[in-house]
DOVO-378066 format. One record per residue (C-alpha): x, y, z; residue number from 0; residue in three letters. Coordinates in steps of 0.001 Angstrom, whole numbers, plus 500000, padded with zeros to 6 digits. Example, Ala and Ser with C-alpha at 12.3 -4.5 7.8 and 13.67 -1.06 7.14 Angstrom:
2
r x 512300 y 495500 z 507800 i 0 aa ALA .
r x 513670 y 498940 z 507140 i 1 aa SER .
END
This chain:
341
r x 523690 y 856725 z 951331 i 0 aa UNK .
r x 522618 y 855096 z 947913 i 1 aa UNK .
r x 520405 y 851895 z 947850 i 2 aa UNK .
r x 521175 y 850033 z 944440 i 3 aa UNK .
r x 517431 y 848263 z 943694 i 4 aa UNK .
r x 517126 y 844598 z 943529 i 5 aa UNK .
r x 515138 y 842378 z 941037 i 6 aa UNK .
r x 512906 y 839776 z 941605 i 7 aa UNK .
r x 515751 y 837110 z 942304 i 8 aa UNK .
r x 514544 y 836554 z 945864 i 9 aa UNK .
r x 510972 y 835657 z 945322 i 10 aa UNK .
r x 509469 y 832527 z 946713 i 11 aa UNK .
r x 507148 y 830577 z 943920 i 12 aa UNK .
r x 505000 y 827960 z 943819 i 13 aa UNK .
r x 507128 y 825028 z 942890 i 14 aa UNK .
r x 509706 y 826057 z 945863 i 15 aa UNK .
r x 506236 y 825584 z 948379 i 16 aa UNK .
r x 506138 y 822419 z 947326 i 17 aa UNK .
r x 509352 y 821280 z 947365 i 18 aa UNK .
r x 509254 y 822141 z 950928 i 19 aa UNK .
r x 505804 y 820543 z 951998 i 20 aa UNK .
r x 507087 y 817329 z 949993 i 21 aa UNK .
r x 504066 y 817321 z 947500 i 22 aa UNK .
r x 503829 y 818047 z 943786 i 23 aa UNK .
r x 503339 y 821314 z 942597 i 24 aa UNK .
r x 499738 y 820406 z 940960 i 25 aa UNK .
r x 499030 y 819777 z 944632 i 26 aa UNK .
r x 500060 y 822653 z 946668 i 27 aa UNK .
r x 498239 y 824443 z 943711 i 28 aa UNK .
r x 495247 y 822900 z 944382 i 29 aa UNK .
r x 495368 y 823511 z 948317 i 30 aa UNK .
r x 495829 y 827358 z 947996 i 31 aa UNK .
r x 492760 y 827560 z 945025 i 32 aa UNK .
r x 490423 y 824689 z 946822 i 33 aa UNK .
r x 491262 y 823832 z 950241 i 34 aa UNK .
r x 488873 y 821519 z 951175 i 35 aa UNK .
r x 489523 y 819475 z 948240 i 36 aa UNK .
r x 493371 y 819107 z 950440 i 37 aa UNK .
r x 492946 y 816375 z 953077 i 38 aa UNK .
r x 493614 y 818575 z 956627 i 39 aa UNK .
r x 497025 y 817416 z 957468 i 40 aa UNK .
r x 498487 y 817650 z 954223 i 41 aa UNK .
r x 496888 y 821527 z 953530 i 42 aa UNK .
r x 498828 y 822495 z 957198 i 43 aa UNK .
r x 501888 y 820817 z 955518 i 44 aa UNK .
r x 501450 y 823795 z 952917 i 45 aa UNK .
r x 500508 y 826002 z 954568 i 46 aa UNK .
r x 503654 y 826244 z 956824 i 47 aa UNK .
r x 505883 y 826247 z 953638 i 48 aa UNK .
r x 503430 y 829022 z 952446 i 49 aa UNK .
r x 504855 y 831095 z 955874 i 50 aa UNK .
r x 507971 y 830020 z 955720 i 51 aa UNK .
r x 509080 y 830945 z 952602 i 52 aa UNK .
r x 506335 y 834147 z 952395 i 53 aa UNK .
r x 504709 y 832952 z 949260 i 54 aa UNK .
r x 502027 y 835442 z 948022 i 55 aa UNK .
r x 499427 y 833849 z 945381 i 56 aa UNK .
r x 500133 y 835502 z 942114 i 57 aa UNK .
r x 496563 y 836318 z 941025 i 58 aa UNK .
r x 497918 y 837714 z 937563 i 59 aa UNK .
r x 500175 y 835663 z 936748 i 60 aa UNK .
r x 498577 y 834455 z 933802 i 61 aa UNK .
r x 498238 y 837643 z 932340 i 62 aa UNK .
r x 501768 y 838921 z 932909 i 63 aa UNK .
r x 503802 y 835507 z 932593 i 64 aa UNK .
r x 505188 y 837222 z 929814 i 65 aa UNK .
r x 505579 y 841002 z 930213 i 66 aa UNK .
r x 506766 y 843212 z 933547 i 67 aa UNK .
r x 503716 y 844399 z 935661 i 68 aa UNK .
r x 502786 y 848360 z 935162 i 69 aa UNK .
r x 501081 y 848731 z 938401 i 70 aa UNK .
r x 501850 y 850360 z 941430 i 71 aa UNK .
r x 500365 y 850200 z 944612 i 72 aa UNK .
r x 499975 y 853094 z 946641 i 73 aa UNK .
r x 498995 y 852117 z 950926 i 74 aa UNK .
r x 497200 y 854345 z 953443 i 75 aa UNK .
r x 495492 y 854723 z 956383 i 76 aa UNK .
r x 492493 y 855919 z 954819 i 77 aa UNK .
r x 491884 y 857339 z 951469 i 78 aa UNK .
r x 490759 y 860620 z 953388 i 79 aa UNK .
r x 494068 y 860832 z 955439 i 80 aa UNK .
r x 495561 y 864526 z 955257 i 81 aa UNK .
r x 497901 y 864641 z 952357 i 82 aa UNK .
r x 496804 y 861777 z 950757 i 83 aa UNK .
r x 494909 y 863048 z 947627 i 84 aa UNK .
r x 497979 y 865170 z 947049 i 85 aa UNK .
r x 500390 y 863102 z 947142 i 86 aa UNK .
r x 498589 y 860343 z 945527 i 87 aa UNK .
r x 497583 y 863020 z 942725 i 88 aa UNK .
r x 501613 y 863704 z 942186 i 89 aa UNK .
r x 502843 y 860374 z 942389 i 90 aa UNK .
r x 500535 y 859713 z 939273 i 91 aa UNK .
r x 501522 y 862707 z 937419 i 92 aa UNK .
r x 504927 y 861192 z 937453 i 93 aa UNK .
r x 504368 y 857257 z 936941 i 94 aa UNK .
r x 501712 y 857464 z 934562 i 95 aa UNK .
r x 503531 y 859740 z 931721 i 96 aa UNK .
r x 506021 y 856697 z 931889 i 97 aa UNK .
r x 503455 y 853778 z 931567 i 98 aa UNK .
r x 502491 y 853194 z 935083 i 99 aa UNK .
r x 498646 y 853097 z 936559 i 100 aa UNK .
r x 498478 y 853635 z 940612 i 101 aa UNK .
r x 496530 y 851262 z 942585 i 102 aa UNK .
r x 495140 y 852959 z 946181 i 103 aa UNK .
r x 494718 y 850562 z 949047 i 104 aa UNK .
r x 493398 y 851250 z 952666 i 105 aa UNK .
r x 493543 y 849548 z 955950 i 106 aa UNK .
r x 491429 y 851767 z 957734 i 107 aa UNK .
r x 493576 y 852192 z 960649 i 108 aa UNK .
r x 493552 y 848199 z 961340 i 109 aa UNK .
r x 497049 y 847600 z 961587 i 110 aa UNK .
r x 496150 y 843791 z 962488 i 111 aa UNK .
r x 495178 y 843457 z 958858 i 112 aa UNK .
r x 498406 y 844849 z 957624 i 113 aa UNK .
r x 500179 y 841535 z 956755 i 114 aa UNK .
r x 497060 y 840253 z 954795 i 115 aa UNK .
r x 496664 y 843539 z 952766 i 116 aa UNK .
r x 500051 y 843583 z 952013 i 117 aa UNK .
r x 500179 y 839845 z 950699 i 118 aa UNK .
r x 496672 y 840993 z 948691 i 119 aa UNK .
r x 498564 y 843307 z 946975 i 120 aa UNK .
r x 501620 y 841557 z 945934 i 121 aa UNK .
r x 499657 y 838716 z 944742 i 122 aa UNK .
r x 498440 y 841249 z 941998 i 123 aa UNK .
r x 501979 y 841560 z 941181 i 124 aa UNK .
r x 502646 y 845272 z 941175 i 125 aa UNK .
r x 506142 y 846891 z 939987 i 126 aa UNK .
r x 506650 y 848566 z 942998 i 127 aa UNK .
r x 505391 y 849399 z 945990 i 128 aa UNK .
r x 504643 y 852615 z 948304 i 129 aa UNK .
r x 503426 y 853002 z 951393 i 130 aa UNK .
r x 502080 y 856796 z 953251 i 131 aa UNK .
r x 501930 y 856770 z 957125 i 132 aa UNK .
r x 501590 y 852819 z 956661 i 133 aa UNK .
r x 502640 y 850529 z 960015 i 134 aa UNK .
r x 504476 y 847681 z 958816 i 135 aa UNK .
r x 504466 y 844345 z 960822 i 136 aa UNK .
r x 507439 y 842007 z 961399 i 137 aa UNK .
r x 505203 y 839573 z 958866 i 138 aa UNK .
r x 504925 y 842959 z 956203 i 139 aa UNK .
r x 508615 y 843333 z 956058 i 140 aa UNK .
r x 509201 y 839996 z 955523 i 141 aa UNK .
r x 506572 y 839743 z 952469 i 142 aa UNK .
r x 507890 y 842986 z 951046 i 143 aa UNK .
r x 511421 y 841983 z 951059 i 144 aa UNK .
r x 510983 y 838405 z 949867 i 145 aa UNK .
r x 508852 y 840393 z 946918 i 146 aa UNK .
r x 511959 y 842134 z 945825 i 147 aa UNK .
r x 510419 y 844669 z 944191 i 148 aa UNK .
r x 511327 y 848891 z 944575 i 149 aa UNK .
r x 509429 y 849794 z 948195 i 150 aa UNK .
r x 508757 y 853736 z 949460 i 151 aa UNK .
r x 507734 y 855122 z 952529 i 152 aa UNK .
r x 506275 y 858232 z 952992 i 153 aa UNK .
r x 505508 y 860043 z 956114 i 154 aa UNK .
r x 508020 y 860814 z 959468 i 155 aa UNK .
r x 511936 y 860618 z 959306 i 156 aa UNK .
r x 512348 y 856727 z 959033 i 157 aa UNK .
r x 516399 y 856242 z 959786 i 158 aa UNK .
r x 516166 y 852413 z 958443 i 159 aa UNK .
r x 513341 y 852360 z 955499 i 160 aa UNK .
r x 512803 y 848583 z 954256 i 161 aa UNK .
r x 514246 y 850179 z 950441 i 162 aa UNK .
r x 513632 y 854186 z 950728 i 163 aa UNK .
r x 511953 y 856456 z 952547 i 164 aa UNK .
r x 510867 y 860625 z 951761 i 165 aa UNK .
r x 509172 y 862208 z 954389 i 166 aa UNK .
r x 509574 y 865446 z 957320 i 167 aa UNK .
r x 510255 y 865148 z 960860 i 168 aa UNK .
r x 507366 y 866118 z 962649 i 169 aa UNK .
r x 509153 y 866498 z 965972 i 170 aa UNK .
r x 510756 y 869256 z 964268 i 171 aa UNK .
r x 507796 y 870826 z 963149 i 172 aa UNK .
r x 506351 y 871109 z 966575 i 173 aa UNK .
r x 509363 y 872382 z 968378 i 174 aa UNK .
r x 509411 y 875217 z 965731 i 175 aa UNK .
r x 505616 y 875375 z 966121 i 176 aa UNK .
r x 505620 y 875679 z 970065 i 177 aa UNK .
r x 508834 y 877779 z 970068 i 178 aa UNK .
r x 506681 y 880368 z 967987 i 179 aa UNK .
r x 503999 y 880406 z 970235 i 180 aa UNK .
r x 505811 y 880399 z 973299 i 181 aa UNK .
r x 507257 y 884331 z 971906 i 182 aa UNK .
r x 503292 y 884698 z 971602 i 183 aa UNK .
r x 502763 y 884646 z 974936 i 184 aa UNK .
r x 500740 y 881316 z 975411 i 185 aa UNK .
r x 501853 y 879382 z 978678 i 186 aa UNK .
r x 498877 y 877221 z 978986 i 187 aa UNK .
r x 499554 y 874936 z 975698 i 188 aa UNK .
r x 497829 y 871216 z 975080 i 189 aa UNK .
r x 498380 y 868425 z 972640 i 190 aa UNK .
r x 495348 y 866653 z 970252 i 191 aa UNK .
r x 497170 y 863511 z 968967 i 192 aa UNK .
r x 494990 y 862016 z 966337 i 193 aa UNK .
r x 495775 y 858605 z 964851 i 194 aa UNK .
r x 498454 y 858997 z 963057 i 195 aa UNK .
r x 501276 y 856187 z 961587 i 196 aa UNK .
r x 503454 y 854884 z 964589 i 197 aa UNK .
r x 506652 y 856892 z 963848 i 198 aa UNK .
r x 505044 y 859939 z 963455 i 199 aa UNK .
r x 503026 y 859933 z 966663 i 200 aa UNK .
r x 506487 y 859269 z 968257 i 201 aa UNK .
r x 508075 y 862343 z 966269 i 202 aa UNK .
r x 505554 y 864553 z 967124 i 203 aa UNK .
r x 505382 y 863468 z 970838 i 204 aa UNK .
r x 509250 y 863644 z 971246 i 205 aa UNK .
r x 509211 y 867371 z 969824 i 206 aa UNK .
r x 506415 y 868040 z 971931 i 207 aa UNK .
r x 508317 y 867037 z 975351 i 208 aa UNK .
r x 511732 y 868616 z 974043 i 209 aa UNK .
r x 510223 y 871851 z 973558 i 210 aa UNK .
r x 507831 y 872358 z 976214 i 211 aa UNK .
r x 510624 y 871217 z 978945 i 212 aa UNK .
r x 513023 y 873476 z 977247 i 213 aa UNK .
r x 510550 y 876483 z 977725 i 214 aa UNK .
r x 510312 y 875019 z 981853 i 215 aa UNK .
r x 506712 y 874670 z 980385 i 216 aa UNK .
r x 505231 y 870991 z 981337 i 217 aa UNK .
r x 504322 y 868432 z 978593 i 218 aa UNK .
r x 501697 y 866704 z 980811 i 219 aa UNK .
r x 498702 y 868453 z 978605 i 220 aa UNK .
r x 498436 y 865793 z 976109 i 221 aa UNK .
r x 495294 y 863991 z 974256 i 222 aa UNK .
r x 496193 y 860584 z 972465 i 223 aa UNK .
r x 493164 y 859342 z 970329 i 224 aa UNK .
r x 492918 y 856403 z 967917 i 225 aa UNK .
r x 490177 y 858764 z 966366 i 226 aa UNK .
r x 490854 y 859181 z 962881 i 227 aa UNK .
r x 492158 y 862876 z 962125 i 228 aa UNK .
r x 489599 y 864617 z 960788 i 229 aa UNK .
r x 487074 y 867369 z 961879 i 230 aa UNK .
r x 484921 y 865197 z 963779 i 231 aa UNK .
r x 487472 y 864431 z 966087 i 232 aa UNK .
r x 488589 y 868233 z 967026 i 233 aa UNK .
r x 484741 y 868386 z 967389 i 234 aa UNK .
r x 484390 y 865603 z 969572 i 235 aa UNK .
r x 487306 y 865815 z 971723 i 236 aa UNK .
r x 487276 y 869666 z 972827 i 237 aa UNK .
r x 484615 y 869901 z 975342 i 238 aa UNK .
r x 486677 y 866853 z 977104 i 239 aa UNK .
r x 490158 y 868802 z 976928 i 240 aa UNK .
r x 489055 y 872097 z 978139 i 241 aa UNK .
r x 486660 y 870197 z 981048 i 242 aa UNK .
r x 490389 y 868710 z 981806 i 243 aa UNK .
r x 492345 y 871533 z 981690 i 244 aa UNK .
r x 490463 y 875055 z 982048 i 245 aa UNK .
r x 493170 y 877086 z 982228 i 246 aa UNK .
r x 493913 y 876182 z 978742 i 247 aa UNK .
r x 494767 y 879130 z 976494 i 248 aa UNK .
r x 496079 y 877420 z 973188 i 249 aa UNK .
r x 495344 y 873747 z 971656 i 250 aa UNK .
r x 497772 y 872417 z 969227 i 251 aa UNK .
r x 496261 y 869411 z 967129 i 252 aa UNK .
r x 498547 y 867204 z 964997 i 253 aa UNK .
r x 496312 y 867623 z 961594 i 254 aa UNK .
r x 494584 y 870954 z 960328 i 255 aa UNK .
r x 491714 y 868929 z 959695 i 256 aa UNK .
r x 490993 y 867885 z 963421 i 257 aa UNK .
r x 491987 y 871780 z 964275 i 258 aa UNK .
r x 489003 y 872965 z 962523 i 259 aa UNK .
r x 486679 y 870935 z 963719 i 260 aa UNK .
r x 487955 y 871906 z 967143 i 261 aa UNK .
r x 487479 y 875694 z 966277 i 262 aa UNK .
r x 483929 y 874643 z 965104 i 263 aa UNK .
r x 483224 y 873317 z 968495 i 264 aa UNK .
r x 484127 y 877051 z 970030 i 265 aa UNK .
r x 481850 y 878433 z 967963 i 266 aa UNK .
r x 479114 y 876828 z 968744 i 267 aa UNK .
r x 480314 y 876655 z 972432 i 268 aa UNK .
r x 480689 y 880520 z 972374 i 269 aa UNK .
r x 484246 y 880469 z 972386 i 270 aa UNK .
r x 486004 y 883357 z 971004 i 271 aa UNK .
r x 489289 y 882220 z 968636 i 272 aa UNK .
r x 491636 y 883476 z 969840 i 273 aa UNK .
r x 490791 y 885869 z 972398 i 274 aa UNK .
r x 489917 y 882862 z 974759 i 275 aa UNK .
r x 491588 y 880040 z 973271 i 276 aa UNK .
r x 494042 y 879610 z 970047 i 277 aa UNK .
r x 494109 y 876483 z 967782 i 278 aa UNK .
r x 496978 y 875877 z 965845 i 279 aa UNK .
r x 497368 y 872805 z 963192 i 280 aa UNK .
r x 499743 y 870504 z 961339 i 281 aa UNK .
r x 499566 y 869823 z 957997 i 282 aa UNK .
r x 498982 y 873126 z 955882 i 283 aa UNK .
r x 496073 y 871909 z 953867 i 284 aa UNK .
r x 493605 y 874431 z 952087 i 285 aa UNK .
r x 491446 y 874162 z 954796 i 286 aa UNK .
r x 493607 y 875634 z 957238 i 287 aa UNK .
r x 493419 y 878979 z 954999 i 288 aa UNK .
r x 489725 y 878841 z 954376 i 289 aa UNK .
r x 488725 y 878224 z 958039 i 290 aa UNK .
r x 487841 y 881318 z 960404 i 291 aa UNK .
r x 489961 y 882341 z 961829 i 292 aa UNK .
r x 492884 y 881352 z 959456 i 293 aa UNK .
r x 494541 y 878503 z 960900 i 294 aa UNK .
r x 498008 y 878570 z 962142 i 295 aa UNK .
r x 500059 y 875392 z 960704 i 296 aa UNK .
r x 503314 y 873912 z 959717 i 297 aa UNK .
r x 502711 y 873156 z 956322 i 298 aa UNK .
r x 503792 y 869776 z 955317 i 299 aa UNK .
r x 505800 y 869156 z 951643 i 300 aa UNK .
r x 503192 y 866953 z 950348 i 301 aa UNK .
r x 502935 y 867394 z 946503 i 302 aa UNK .
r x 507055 y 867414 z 946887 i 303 aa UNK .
r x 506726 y 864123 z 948704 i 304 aa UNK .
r x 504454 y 862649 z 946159 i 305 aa UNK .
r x 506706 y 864026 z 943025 i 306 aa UNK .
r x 510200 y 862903 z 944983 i 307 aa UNK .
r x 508312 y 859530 z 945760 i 308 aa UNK .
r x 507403 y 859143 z 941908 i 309 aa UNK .
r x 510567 y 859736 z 940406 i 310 aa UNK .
r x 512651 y 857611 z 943318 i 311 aa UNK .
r x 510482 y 854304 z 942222 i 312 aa UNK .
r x 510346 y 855077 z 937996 i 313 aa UNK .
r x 514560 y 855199 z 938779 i 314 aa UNK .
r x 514772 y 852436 z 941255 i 315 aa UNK .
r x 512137 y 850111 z 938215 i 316 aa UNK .
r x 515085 y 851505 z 935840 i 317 aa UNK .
r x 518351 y 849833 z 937667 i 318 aa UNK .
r x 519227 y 853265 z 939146 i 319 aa UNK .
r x 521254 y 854387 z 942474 i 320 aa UNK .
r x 518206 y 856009 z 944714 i 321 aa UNK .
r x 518918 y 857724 z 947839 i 322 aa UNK .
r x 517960 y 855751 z 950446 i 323 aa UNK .
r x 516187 y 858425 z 953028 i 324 aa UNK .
r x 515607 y 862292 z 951671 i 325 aa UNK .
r x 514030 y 864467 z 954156 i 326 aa UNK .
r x 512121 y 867938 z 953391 i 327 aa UNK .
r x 511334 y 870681 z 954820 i 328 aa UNK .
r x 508556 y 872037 z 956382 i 329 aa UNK .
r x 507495 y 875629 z 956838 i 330 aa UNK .
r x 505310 y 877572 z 959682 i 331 aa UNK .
r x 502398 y 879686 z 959140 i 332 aa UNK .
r x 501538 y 881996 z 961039 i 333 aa UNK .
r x 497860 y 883179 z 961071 i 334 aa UNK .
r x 494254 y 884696 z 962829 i 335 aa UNK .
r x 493961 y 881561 z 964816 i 336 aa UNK .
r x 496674 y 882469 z 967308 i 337 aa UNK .
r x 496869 y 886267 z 966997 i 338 aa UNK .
r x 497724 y 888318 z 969773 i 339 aa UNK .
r x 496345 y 892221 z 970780 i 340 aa UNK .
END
């Protein structure tokens, strides 16, 4: 399917706020810069037609009233979110050649604040928009449509993107994951679920029940934390899993990063990797090579993402046909972490 990109032909302004609150323009300027200089009834007046119509503030407008914005904003999670140096690092290498700077927001895992980061950044006007493992809100979709500007999504699979999507299906790469294992031998298998970005914790947990029940193997094994995914989580969270289930002879965890940590805590438990218990991660970051044992992952496209994302915007900011939704590959590694005698 081909998405043709839109202009800027559906975004609210200033003078159509006022129009709808019945004031002057002057006015409704002066309640969004100086509220209290707004008499209380009249600033709610505003303020509805400010929802309504999903008017964002245009803080540089008076620098680019005259020329197209070169800025793109890049969202995430967290600026130490696996993948995102990479893919932030190949995004530039593609937008910035062609005049573009890239802007890096975070929300810090507070998807509450979602809507209000989102308006931040469009009132800075940006050319385009994209967003990695980034929960939208009803109230986010609405401000990035009305913004009419190119939007990407990077991450999971997402079968109706608000402009385009690029991402893997990370239900796939845990079927192909567990299927590998399960010729290994392991029988005893549990789940670390990080925080991750809505649809992928949904991929990944959908994989994770389709394979396991289609080994007769049960899925019940299965850690969800809102825990950040990094190595003090894998850290944290081991002790718990194996106090839960003993028997436990091999620990997937959705992010390398939160894998390692997890092998740190055997080693200073005592635990012999893999002999007693095998770790396997997601992700296929360095540090899944460097850690010992080597880590066993599914490495995750994310320089392709970031390069496919780049050139997807710079043609949809030229008036070009962009597939709507590509999806990549990902590959599994096999390695020391989950080696058999």
């Amino acid at each position: 399917m081909k998405v043709k990109q839109r202009r800027n032909s559906g975004k609210s302004t200033l003078a159509d706020v006022a129009a709808m609150a019945g004031v002057s323009t002057m006015t409704a300027s002066r309640a969004l810069r100086e509220p209290e200089k707004v008499s209380p009834k009249l600033r709610e007046k505003i303020e509805a037609a400010v929802s309504e119509l999903g008017y964002v503030t245009n803080l540089a407008a008076s620098t680019l009233a005259s020329a197209s914005s070169r800025l793109v904003t890049m969202v995430v999670p967290s600026l130490t979110t696996p993948g995102c140096a990479i893919i932030s690092e190949s995004l530039q290498s593609v937008l910035r050649p062609r005049g573009y700077d890239v802007m890096l927001a975070e929300d810090q895992y507070a998807a509450a604040r979602g809507a209000n980061l989102i308006a931040m950044l469009l009132s800075y006007n940006p050319a385009a928009m994209v967003q990695y493992n980034f929960d939208n809100s009803v109230e986010s979709q609405r401000l990035l449509v009305n913004a009419g500007i190119p939007v990407l999504e990077i991450g999971g699979v997402i079968p109706s993107p608000i402009m385009m999507s690029v991402g893997a299906n990370y239900g796939l790469a845990i079927k192909q994951l567990i299927n590998a294992l399960a010729i290994k031998g392991f029988r005893h298998i549990a789940l670390l679920c990080a925080a991750h970005e809505h649809t992928i914790h949904q991929q990944i947990l959908s994989g994770w029940h389709s394979a396991m029940l289609s080994l007769n193997q049960s899925p019940h094994r299965v850690i969800s934390s809102s825990l950040p995914p990094d190595f003090s989580t894998g850290k944290k969270l081991l002790p718990e899993i194996l106090l839960t289930w003993p028997e436990l002879d091999m620990l997937i965890c959705t992010a390398d990063e939160v894998a390692c940590g997890a092998i740190a805590a055997c080693h200073a438990s005592g635990i012999s990797v893999p002999a007693q218990l095998a770790v396997a991660g997601l992700g296929g970051s360095t540090v899944a090579e460097i850690c010992s044992p080597a880590l066993t992952t599914v490495a995750v496209p994310y320089r392709e993402m970031g390069t496919l994302a780049g050139k997807h915007v710079w043609s949809a900011l030229e008036g070009k046909d962009v597939e709507e939704c590509v999806t990549l590959e990902t590959r599994l590694m096999m390695r020391a972490s989950t080696a058999r005698q």
